[in-house]
LUMMIDREN-58484 format. One record per residue: residue number from 1; residue in one letter; x, y, z of N, C-alpha, C in turn. Coordinates in Angstrom, 2 decimals. Layout:
LUMMIDREN-58484
(NUM a (X Y Z) (X Y Z) (X Y Z))
...
//
This chain:
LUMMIDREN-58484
(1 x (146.90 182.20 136.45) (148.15 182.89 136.75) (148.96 182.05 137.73))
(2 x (150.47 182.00 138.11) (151.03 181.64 138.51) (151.98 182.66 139.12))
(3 x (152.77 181.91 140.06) (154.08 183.15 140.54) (154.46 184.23 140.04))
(4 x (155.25 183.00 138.50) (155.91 184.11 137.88) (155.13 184.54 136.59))
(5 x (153.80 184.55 136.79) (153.24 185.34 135.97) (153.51 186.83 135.72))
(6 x (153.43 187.22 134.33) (154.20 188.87 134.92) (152.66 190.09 134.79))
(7 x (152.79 190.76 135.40) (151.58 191.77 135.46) (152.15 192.79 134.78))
(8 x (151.35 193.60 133.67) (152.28 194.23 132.59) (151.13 195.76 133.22))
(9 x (152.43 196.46 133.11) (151.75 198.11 133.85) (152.01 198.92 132.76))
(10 x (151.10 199.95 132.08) (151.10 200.85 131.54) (152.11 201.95 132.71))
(11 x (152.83 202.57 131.47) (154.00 203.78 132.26) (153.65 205.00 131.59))
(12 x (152.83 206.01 132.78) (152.06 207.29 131.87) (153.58 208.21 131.80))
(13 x (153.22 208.89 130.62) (154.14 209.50 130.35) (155.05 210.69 132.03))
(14 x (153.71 210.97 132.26) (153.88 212.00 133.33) (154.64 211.35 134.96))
(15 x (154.82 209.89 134.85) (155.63 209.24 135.43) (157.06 208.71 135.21))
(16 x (157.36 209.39 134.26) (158.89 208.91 133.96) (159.39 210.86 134.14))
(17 x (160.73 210.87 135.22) (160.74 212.10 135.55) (162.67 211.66 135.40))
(18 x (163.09 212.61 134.13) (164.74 212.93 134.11) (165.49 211.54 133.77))
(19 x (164.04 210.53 133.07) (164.27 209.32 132.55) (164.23 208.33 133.32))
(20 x (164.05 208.50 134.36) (163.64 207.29 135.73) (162.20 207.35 136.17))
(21 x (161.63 206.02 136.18) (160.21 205.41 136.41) (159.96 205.98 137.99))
(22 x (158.93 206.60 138.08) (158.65 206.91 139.71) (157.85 206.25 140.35))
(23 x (157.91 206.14 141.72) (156.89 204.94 142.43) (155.34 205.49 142.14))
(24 x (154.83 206.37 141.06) (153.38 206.56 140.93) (153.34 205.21 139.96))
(25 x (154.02 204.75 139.62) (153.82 203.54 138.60) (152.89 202.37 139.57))
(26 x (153.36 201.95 140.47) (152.57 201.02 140.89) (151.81 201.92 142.48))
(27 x (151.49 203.27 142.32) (150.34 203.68 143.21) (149.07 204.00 142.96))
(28 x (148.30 202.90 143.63) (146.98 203.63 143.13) (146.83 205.07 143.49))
(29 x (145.71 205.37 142.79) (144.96 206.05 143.12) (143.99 206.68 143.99))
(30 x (143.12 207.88 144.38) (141.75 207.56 144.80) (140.73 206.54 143.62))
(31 x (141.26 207.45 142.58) (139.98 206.29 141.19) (140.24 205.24 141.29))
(32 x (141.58 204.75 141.73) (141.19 203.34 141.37) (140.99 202.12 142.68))
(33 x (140.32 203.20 143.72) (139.50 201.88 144.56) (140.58 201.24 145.19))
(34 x (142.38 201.79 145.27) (142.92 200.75 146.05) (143.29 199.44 145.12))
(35 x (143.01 199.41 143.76) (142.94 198.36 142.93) (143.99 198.54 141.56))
(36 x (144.83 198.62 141.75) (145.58 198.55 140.31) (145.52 197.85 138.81))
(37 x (145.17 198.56 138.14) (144.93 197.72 136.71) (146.25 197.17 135.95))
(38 x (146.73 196.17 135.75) (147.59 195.61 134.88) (146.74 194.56 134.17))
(39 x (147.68 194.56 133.17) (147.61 193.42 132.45) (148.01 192.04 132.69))
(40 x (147.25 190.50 132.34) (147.84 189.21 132.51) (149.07 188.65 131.15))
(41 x (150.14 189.00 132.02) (151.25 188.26 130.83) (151.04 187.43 130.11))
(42 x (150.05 186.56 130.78) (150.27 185.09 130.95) (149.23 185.06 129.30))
(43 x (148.25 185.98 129.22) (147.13 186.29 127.77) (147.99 187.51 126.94))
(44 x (148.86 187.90 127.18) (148.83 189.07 126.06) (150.31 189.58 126.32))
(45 x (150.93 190.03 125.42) (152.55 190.27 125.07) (152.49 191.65 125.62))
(46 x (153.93 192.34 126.01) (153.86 193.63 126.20) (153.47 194.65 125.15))
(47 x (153.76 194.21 123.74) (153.60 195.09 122.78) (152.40 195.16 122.81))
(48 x (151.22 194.02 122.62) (150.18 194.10 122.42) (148.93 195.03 123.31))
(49 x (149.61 194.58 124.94) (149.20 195.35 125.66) (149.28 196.65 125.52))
(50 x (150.52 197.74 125.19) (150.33 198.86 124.73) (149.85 199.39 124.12))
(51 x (149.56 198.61 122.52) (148.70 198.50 121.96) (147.43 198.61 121.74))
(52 x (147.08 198.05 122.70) (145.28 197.52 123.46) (145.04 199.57 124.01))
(53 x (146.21 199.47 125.07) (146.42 200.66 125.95) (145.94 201.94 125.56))
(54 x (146.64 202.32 124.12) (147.00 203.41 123.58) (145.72 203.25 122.61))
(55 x (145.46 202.50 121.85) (144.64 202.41 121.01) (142.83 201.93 121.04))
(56 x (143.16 200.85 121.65) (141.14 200.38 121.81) (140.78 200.96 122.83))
(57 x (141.96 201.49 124.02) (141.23 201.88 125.03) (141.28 204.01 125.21))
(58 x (142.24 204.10 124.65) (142.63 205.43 123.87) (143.27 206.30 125.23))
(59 x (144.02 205.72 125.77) (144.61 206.48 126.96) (146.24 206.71 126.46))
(60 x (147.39 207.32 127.25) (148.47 207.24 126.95) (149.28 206.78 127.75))
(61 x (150.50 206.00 127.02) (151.46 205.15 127.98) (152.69 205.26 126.80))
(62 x (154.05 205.49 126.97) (155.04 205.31 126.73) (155.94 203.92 127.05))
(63 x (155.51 202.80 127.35) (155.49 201.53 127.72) (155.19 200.60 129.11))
(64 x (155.98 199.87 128.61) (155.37 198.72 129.60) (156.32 198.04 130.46))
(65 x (156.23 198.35 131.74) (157.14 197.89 132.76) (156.02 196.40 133.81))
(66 x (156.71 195.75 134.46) (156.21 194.55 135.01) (156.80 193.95 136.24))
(67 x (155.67 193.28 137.21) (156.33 192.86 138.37) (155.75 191.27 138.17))
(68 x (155.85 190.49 138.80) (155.40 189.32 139.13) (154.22 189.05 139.69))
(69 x (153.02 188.53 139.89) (152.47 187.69 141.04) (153.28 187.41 142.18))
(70 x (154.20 187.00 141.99) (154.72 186.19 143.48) (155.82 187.38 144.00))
(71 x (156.10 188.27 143.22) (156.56 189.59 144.13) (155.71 190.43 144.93))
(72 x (154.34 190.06 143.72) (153.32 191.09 144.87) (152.92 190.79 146.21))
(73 x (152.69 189.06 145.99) (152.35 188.01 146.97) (153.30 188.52 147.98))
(74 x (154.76 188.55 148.05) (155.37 188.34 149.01) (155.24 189.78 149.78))
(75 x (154.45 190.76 149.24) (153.98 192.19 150.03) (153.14 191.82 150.28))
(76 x (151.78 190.67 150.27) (150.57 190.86 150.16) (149.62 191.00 150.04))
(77 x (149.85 191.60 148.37) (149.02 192.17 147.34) (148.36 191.43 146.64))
(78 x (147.86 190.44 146.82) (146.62 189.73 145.92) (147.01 190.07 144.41))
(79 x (146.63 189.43 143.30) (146.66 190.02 141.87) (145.81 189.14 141.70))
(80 x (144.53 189.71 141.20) (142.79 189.32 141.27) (142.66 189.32 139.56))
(81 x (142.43 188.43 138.87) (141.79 188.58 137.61) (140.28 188.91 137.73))
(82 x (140.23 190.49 136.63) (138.74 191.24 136.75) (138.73 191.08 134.94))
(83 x (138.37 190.33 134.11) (137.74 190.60 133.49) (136.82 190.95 132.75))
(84 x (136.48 191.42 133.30) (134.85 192.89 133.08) (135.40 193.56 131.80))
(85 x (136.52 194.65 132.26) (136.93 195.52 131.42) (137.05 194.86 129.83))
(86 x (138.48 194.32 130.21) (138.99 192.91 129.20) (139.04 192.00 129.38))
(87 x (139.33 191.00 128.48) (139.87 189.70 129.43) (141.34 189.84 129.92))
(88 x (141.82 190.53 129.53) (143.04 190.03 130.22) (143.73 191.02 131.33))
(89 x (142.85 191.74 132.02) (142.23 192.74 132.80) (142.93 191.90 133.86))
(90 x (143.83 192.10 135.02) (143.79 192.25 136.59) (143.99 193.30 137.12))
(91 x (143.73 192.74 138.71) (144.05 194.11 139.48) (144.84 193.90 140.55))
(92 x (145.92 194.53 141.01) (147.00 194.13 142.44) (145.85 194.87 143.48))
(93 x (145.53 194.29 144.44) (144.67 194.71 145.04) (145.45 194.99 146.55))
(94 x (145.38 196.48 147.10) (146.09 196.78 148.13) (145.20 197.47 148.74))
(95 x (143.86 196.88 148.85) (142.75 197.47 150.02) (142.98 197.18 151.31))
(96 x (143.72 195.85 151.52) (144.20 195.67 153.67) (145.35 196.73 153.50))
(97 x (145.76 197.88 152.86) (146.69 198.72 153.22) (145.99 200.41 153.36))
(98 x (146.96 200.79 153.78) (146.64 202.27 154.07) (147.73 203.66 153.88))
(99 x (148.02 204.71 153.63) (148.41 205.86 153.90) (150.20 205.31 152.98))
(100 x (150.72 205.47 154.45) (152.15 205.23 154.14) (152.79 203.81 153.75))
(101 x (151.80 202.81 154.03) (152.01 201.61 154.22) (151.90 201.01 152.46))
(102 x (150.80 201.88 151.74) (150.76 201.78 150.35) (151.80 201.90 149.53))
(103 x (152.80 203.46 150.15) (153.27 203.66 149.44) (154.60 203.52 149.43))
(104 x (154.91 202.34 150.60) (156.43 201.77 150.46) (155.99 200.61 150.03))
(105 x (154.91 199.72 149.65) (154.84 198.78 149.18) (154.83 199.18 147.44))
(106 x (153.59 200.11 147.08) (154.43 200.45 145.95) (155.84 201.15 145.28))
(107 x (156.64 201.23 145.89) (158.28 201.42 146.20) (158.44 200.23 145.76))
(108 x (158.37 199.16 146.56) (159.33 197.72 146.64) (158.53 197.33 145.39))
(109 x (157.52 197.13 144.59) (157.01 197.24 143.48) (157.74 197.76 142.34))
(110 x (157.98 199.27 142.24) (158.42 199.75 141.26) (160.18 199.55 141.14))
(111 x (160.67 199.30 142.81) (161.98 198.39 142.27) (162.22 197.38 141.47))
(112 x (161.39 196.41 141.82) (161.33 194.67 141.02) (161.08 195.56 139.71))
(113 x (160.27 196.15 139.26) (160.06 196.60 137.81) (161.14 197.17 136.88))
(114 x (161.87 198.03 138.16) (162.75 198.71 137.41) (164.34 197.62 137.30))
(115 x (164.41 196.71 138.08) (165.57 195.39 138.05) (165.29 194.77 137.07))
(116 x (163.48 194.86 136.57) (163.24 193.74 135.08) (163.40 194.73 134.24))
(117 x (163.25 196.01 133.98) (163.59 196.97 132.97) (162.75 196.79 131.93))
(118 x (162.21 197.83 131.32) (161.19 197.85 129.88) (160.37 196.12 129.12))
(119 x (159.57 196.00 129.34) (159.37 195.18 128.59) (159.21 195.34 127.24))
(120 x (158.20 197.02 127.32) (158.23 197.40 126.24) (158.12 199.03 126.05))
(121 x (158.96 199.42 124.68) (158.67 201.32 124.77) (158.46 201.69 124.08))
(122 x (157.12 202.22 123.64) (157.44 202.86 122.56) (158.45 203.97 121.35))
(123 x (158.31 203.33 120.09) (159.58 203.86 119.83) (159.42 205.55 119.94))
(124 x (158.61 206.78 120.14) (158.68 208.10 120.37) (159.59 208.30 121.47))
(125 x (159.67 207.18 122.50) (160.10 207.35 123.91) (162.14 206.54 123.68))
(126 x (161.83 205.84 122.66) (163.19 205.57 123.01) (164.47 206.58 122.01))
//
C-alpha cells in the first residue's frame, strides 16, 4: 500500500440517514477491537469489493465509500494489512485513541469520503 492507496468501506444501509453518509461509517465499534475493516484498493475494485461484501461474506452494504492511507496517516491511524479474513482484508487501526478523540477522528474520515463521493452503489440504492 501506498499514500494514496484507497481503503474501500462497506456503507451499512442503517448508516445512510435522509441520504447523507453518517460518521458511524468510519467508527468502530466495541466488535471491532478499535480496528476497522476495509478493503485494499490497491487488490480489488469497488464493485468487486461489494460484491465479495454482500455475497461470499453475506452481510449488507449499499456501497462503497473510501479514504486514503495517507489521510488516515495524517490522523494517525495506521492502515495494517490483516489478511487472515481475505487477502485483501485491512484494518485502520485507532487503538492509541479513546472516547471522544475516536470520534472526531472518525468525522475527519467520513469527510475525505464524502469529498471522494461513492465509489460504488448499488443499483437498489441509487
Amino acid at each position: 500500500m501506498t499514500k494514496d492507496t484507497l481503503l474501500l468501506r462497506q456503507v451499512s444501509p442503517s448508516w445512510v440517514q435522509q441520504g447523507h453518509v453518517t460518521s458511524q461509517l468510519f467508527s468502530p465499534t466495541p466488535k471491532d477491537q478499535k480496528k476497522l475493516s476495509v478493503y485494499d484498493g490497491d487488490q480489488i475494485s469497488a464493485e468487486n469489493a461489494w460484491k465479495h461484501y454482500n455475497g461470499a461474506l453475506g452481510f449488507d452494504s449499499v456501497g462503497v465509500m473510501a479514504v486514503s492511507v495517507g489521510e488516515c496517516e495524517t490522523h494517525y491511524l495506521p492502515a495494517v494489512a490483516d489478511p487472515a479474513p481475505f487477502p485483501e482484508h485491512v484494518v485502520i487501526d485507532f487503538s492509541a485513541f479513546a472516547g471522544n478523540r475516536i470520534k472526531s477522528k472518525a468525522k475527519k474520515l467520513q469527510m475525505a469520503a464524502i469529498s471522494r463521493g461513492w465509489l460504488y452503489q448499488s443499483v437498489d440504492t441509487v
